[in-house]
NUGUSE-129937 format. One record per residue (C-alpha): residue number from 1; residue in three letters; x, y, z. Coordinates in Angstrom, 3 decimals, always signed. Layout:
! NUGUSE-129937
[atom NUM; "Ala"; [X; Y; Z]]
...
***
This chain:
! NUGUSE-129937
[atom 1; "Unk"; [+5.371; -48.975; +23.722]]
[atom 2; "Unk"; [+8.985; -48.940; +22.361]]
[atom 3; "Unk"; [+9.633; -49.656; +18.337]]
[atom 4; "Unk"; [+12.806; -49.777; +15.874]]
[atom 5; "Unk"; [+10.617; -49.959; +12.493]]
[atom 6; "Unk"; [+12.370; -50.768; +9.471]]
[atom 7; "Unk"; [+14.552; -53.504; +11.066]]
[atom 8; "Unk"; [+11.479; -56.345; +10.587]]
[atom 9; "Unk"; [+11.351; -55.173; +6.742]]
[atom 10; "Unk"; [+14.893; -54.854; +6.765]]
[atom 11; "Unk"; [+15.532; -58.603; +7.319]]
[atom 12; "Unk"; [+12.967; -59.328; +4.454]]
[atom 13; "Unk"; [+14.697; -57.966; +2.179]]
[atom 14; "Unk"; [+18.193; -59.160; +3.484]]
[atom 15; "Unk"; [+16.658; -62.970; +2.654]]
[atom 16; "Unk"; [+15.965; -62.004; -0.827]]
[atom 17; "Unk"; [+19.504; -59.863; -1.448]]
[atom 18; "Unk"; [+16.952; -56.890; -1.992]]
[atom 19; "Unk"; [+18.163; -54.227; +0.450]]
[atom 20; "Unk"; [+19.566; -51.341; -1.163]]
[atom 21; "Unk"; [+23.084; -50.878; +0.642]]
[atom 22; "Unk"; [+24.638; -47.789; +1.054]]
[atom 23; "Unk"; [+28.460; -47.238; +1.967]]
[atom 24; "Unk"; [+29.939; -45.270; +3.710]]
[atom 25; "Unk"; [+33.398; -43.829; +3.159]]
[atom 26; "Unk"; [+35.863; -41.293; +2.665]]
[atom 27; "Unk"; [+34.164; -38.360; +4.498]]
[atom 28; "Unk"; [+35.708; -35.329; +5.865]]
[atom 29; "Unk"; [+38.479; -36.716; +8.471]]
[atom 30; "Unk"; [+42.548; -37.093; +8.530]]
[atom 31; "Unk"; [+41.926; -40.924; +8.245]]
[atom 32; "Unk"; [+39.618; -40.052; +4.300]]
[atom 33; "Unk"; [+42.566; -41.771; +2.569]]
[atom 34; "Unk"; [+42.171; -45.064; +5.000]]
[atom 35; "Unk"; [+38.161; -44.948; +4.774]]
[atom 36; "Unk"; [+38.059; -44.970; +1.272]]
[atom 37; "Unk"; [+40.028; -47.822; +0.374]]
[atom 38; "Unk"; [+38.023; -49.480; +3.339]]
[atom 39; "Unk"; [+35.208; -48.415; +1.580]]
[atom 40; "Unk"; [+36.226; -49.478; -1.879]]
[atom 41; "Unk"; [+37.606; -53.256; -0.338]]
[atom 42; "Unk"; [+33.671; -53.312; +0.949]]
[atom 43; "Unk"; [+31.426; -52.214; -1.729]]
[atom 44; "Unk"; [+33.790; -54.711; -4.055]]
[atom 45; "Unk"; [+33.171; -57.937; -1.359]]
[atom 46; "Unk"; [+29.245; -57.046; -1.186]]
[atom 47; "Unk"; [+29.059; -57.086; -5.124]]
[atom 48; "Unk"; [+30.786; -60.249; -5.517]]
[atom 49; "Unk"; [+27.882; -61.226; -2.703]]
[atom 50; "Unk"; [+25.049; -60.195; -5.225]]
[atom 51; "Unk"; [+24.054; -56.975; -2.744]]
[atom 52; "Unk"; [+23.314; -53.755; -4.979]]
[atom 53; "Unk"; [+25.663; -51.856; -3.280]]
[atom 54; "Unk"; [+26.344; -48.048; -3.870]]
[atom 55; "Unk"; [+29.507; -46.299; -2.730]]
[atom 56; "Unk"; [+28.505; -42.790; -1.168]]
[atom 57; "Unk"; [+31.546; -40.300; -0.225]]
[atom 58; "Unk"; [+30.152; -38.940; +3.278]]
[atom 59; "Unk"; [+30.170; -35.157; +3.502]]
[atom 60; "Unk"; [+27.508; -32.722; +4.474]]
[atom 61; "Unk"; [+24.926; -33.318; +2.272]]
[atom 62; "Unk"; [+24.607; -37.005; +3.140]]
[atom 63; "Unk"; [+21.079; -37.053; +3.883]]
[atom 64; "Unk"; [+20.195; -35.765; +0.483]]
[atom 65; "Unk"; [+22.508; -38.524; -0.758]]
[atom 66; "Unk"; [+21.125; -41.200; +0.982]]
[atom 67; "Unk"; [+17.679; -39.982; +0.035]]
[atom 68; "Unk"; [+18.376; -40.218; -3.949]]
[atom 69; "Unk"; [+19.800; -43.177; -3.725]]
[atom 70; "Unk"; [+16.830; -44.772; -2.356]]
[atom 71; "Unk"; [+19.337; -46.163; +0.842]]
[atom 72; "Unk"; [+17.716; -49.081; +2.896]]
[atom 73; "Unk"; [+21.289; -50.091; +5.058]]
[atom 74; "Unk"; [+24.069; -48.260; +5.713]]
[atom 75; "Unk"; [+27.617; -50.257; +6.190]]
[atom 76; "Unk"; [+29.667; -47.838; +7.745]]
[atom 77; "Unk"; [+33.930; -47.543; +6.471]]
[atom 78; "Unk"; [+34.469; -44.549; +7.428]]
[atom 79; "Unk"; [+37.192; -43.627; +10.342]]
[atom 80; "Unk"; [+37.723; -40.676; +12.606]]
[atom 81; "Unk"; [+35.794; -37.624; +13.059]]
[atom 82; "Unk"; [+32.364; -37.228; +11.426]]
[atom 83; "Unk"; [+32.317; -41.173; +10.859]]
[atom 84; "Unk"; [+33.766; -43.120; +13.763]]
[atom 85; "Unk"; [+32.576; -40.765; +16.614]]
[atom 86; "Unk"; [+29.040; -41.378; +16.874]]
[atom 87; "Unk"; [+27.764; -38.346; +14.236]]
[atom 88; "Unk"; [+27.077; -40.433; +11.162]]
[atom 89; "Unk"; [+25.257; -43.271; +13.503]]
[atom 90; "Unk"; [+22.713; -40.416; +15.160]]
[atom 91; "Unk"; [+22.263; -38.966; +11.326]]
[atom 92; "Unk"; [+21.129; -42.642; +10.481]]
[atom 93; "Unk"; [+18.900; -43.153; +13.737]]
[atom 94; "Unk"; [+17.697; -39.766; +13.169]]
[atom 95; "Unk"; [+16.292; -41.217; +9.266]]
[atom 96; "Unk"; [+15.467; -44.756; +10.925]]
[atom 97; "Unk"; [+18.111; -46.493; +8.367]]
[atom 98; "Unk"; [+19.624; -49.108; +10.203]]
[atom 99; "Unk"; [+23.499; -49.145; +9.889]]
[atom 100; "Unk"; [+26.114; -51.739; +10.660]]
[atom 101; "Unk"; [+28.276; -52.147; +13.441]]
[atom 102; "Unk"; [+28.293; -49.443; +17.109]]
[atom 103; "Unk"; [+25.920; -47.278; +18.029]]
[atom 104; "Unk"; [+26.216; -43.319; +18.949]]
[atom 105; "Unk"; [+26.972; -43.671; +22.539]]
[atom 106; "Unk"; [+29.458; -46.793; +21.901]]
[atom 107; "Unk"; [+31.436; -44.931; +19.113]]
[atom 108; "Unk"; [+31.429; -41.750; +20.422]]
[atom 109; "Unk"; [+33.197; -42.222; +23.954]]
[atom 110; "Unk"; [+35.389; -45.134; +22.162]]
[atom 111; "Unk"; [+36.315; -42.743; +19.610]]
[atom 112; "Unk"; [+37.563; -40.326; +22.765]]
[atom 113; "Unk"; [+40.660; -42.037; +24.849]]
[atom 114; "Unk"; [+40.377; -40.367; +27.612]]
[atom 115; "Unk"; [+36.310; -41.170; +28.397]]
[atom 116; "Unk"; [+36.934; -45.275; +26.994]]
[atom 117; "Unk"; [+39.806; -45.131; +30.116]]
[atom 118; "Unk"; [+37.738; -43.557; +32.460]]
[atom 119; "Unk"; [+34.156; -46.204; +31.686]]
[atom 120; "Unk"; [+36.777; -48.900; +31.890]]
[atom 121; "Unk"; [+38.370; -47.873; +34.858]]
[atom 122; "Unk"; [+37.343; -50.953; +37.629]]
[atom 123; "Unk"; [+36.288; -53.194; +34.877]]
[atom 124; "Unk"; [+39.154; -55.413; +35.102]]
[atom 125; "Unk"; [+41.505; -54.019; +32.684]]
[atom 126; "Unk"; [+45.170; -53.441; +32.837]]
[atom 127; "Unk"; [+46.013; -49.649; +31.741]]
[atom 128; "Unk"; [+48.668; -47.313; +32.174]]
[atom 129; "Unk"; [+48.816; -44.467; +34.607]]
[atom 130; "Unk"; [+48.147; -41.303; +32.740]]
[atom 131; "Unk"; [+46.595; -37.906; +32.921]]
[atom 132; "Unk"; [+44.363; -35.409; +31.046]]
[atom 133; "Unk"; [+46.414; -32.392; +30.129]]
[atom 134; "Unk"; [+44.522; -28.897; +29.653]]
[atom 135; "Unk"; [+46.599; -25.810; +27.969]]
[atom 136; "Unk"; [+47.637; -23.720; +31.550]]
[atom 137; "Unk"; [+47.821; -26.665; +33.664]]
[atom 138; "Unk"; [+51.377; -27.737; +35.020]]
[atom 139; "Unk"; [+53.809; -29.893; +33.242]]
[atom 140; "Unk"; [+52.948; -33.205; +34.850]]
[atom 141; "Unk"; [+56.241; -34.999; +35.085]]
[atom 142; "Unk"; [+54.737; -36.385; +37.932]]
[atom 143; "Unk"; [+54.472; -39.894; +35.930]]
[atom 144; "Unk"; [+58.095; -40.048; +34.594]]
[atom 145; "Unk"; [+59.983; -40.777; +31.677]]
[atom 146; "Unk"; [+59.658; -41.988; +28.931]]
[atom 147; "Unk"; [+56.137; -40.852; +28.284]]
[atom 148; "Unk"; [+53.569; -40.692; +24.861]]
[atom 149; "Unk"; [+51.423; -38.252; +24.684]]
[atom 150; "Unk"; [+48.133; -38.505; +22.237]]
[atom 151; "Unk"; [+45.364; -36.344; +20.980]]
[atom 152; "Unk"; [+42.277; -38.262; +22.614]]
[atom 153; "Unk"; [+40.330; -38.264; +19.114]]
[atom 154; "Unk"; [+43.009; -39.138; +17.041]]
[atom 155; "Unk"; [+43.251; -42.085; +15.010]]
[atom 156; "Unk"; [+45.743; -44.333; +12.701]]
[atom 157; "Unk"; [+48.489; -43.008; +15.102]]
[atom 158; "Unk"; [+48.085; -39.615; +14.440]]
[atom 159; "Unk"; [+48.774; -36.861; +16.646]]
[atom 160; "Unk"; [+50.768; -39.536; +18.668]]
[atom 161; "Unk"; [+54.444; -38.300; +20.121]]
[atom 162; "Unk"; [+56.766; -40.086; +22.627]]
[atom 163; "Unk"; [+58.767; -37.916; +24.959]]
[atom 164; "Unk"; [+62.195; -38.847; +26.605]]
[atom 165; "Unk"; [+62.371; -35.826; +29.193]]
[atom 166; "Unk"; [+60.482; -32.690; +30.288]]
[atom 167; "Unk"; [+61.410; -30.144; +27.258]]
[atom 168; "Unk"; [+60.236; -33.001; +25.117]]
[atom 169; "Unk"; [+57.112; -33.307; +27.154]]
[atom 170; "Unk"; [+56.362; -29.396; +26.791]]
[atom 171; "Unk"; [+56.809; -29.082; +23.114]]
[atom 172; "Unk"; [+54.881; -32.307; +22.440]]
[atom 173; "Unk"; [+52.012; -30.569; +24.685]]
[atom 174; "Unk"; [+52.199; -27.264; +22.720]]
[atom 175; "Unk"; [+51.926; -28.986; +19.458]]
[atom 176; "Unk"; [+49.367; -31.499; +20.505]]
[atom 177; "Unk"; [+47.318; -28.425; +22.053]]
[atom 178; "Unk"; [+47.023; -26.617; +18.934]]
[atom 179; "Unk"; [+44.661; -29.490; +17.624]]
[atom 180; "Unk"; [+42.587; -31.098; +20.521]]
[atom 181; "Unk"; [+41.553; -28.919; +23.990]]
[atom 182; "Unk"; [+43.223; -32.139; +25.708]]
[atom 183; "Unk"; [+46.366; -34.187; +25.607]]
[atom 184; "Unk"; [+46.291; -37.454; +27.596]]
[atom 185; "Unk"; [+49.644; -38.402; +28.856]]
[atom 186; "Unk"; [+50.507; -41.437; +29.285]]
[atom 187; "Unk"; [+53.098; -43.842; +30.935]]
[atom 188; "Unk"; [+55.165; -45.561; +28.335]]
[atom 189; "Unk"; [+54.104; -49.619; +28.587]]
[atom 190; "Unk"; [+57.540; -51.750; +27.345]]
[atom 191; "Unk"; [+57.136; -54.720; +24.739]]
[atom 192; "Unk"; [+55.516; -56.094; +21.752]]
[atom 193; "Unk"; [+52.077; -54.776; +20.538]]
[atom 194; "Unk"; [+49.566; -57.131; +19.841]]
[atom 195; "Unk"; [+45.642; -56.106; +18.464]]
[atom 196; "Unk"; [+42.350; -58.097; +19.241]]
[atom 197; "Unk"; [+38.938; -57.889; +17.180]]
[atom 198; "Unk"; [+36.020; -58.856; +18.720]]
[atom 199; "Unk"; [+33.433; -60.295; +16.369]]
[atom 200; "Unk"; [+30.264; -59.469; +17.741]]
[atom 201; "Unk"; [+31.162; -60.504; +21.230]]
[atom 202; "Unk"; [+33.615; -63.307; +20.330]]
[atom 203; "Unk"; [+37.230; -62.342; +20.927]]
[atom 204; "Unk"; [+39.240; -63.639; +17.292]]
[atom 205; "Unk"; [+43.220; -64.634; +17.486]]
[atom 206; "Unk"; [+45.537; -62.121; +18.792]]
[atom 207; "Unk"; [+47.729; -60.161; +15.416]]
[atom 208; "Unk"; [+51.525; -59.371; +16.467]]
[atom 209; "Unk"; [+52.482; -55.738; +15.098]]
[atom 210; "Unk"; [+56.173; -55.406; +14.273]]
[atom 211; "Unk"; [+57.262; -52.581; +13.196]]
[atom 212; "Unk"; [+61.049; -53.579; +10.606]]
[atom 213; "Unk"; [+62.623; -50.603; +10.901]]
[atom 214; "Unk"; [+61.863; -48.478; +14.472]]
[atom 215; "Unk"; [+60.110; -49.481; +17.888]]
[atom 216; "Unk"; [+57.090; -46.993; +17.559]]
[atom 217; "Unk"; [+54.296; -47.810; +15.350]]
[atom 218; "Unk"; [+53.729; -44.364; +13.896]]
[atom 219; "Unk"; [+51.690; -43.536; +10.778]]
[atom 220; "Unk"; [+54.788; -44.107; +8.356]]
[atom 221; "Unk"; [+55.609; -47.613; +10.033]]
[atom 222; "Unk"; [+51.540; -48.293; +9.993]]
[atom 223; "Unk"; [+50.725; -47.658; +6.597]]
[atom 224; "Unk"; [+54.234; -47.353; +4.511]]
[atom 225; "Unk"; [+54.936; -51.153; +2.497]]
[atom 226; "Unk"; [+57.044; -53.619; +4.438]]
[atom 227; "Unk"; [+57.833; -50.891; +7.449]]
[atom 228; "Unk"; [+55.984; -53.829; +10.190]]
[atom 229; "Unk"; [+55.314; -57.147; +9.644]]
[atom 230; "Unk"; [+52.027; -58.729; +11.113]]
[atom 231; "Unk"; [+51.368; -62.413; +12.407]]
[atom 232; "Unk"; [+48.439; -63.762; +13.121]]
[atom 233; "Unk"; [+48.199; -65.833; +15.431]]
[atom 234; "Unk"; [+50.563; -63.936; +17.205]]
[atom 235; "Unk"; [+53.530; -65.578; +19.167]]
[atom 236; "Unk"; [+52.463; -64.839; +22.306]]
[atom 237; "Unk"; [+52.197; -67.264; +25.588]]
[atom 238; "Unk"; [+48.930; -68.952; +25.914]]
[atom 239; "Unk"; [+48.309; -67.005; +29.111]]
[atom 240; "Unk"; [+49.101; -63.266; +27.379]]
[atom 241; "Unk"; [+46.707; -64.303; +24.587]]
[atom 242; "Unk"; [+43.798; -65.276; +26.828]]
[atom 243; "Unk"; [+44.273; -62.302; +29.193]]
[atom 244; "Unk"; [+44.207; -60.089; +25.922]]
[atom 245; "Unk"; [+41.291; -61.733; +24.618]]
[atom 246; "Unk"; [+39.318; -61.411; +28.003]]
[atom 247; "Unk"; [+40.222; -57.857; +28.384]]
[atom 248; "Unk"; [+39.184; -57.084; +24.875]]
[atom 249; "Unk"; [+35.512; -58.823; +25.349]]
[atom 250; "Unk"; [+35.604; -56.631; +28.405]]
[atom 251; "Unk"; [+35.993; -52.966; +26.873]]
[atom 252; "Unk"; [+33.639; -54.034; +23.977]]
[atom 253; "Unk"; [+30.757; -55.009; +26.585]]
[atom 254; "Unk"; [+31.341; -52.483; +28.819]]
[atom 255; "Unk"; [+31.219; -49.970; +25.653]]
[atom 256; "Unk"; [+28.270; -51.889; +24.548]]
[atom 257; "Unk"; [+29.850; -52.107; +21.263]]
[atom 258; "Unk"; [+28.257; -53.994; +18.096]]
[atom 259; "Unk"; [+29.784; -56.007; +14.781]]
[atom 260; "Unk"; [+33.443; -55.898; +14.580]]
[atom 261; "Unk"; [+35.955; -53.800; +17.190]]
[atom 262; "Unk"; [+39.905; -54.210; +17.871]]
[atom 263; "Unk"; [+41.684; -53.437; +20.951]]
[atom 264; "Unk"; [+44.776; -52.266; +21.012]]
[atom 265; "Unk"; [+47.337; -53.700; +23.778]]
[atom 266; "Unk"; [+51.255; -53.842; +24.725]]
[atom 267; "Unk"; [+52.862; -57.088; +26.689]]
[atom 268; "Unk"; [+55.217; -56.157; +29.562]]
[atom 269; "Unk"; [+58.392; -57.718; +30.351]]
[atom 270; "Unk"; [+55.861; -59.831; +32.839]]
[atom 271; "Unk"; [+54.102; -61.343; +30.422]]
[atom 272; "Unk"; [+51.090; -59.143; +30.868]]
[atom 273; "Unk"; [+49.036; -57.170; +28.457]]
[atom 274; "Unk"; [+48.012; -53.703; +29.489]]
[atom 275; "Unk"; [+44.516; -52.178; +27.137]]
[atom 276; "Unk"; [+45.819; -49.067; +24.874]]
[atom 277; "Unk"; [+42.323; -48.163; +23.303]]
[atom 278; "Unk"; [+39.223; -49.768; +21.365]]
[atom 279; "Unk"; [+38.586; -49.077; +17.619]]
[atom 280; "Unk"; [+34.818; -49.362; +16.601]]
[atom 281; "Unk"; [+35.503; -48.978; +12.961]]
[atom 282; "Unk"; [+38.776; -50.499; +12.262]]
[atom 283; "Unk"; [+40.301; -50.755; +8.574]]
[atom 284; "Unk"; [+38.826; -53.168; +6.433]]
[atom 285; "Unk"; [+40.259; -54.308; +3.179]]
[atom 286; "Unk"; [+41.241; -58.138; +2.904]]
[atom 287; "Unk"; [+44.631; -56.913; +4.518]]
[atom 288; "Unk"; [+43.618; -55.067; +7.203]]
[atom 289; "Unk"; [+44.054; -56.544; +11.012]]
[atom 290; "Unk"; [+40.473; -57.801; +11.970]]
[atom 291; "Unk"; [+39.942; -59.242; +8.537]]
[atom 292; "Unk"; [+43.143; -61.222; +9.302]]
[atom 293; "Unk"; [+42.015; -62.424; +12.380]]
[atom 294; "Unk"; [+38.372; -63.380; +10.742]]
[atom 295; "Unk"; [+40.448; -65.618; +8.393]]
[atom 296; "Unk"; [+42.532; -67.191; +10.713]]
[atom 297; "Unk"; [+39.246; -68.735; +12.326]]
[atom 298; "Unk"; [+37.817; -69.423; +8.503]]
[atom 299; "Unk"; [+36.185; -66.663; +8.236]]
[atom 300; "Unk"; [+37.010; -65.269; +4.373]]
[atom 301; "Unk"; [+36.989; -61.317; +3.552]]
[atom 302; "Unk"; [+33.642; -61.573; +1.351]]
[atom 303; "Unk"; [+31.730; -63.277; +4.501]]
[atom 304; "Unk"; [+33.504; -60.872; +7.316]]
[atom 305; "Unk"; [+31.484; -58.433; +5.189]]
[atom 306; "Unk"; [+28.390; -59.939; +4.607]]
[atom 307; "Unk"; [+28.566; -60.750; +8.008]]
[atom 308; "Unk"; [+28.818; -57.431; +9.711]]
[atom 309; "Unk"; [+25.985; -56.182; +6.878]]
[atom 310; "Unk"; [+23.703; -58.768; +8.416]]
[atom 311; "Unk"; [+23.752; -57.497; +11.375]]
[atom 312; "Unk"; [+22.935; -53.741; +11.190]]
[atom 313; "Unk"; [+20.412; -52.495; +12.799]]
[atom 314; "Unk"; [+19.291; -49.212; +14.162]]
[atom 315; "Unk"; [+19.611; -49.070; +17.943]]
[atom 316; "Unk"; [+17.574; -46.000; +19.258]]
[atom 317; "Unk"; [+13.857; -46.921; +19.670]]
[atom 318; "Unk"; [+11.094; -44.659; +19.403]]
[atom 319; "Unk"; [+8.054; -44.300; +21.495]]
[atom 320; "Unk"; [+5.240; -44.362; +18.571]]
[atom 321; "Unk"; [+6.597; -45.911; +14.952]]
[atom 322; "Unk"; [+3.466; -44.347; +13.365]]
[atom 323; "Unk"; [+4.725; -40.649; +14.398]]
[atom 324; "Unk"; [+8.243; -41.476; +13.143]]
[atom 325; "Unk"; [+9.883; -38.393; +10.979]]
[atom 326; "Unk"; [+7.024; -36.152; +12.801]]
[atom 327; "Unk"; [+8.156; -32.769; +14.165]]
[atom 328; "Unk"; [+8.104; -32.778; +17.749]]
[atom 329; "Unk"; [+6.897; -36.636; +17.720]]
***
């Protein structure tokens, strides 16, 4: 016999507003400056909500923390490394608090590039040719120019560079090297960039990203004031925005993915949208991407939140609840 305990209690205490909520942000990644107002946009919406809500800056000693402050739920706004990856989800499994949003299989091969292409791969979505660059291979100029190269764990457009020919390629790769064992290299994909959330399974309206100033979304276009404009519903074709939409519902089921994710995608010159990569913990303040798309189907900031605390849950069962936090049970 299989159990998750906690979760029945859980939603007893969710009908009476009584569950001590714990959230997660900041913590120890490049992205700590994006979790934390995440964080700080979530803990506000669940006061306003009547939740008791406690803010808890993740770092090592987060068990202790969520020990003293008597944690029953975790809602997770934290991004990249030691957050997003599948570390801070076993951690909770591990002390049977349930926690919103994916699990630690879900998050951790999302949260790696090259893995979320290769599960995808015959699942029906469109993705560029790339490879999976190790320091000593060869230079693999084999896919042409342009190219981008990324760090597979990187996130917010970090460790992201586009290169025009070879020399570009190999000093891109040396950099690149020096801060992941792997560089995936990637064809460059032509056009407008478009993101979908999916809402626990539901695929929300398509957000246009247009970056003012430049054609590559980088960190300064992403997060600098006025550098891109985004519109949601984006100005797409009918057909692009259902083709993104399906693709998106896709990767998250295929991922087996929970609460709120947004794909990533770029529309050729053919009208087609080709899958760049899944976030399972993408920003959240009331101007952030997903919580755009939430609104744009009624769905306000304060509910989006609410909504996603709802559903946490822990997702690894255990063979005997009664031997729970027992070594070797």
């Amino acid at each position: 016999m299989t159990s998750i305990p906690q979760v029945d209690a859980l939603q007893a205490l969710f009908r009476g507003r009584k569950a001590r909520v714990g959230v997660l942000l900041g913590g120890m990644s490049s992205e700590r400056n994006v979790s934390l107002k995440s964080g700080k946009a979530v803990l506000g919406a669940l006061q306003r909500k009547g939740w008791d809500a406690v803010a808890i800056d993740v770092g090592p000693d987060l068990p202790f923390r969520l020990r003293d402050e008597g944690v029953d739920v975790a809602w997770i706004a934290l991004h990249g490394a030691f957050g997003e990856d599948g570390c801070v989800q076993g951690t909770l499994e591990l002390m049977r608090i349930p926690y919103t949003g994916s699990g630690v299989q879900g998050s951790a091969v999302a949260m790696d590039k090259v893995a979320t292409k290769r599960l995808l791969a015959g699942q029906g979505l469109r993705m560029a040719a790339d490879c999976a660059w190790r320091a000593g291979d060869p230079l693999p100029t084999q896919l042409g120019f342009p190219l981008i190269t990324k760090t597979p764990r990187g996130g917010s457009t970090l460790g992201i560079q586009k290169c025009a020919d070879a020399s570009q390629l190999e000093a891109a790769l040396a950099e690149l090297s020096e801060l992941d064992d792997v560089v995936l290299v990637e064809q460059i994909i032509k056009g407008p960039e478009i993101t979908v959330a999916v809402l626990s399974g539901r695929a929300l309206p398509p957000t246009l990203i247009r970056p003012v100033t430049d054609d590559f979304f980088d960190f300064e276009a992403k997060y600098t004031e006025g550098r891109t404009e985004y519109i949601t519903p984006a100005p797409i074709s009918d057909a692009a925005r259902d083709d993104a939409q399906a693709q998106a519902r896709a990767a998250y089921a295929a991922l087996g993915l929970r609460g709120v994710a947004r794909a990533d995608f770029i529309i050729d010159a053919q009208d087609r949208p080709w899958f760049l990569e899944i976030n399972t913990i993408p920003g959240m303040t009331a101007t952030s991407l997903s919580p755009m798309a939430a609104a744009a189907v009624g769905i306000d900031f304060d509910t989006l939140v609410e909504k996603l605390l709802l559903g946490a849950t822990l997702q690894v069962a255990v063979a005997d609840a009664g031997q729970q936090g027992k070594p070797g049970a």
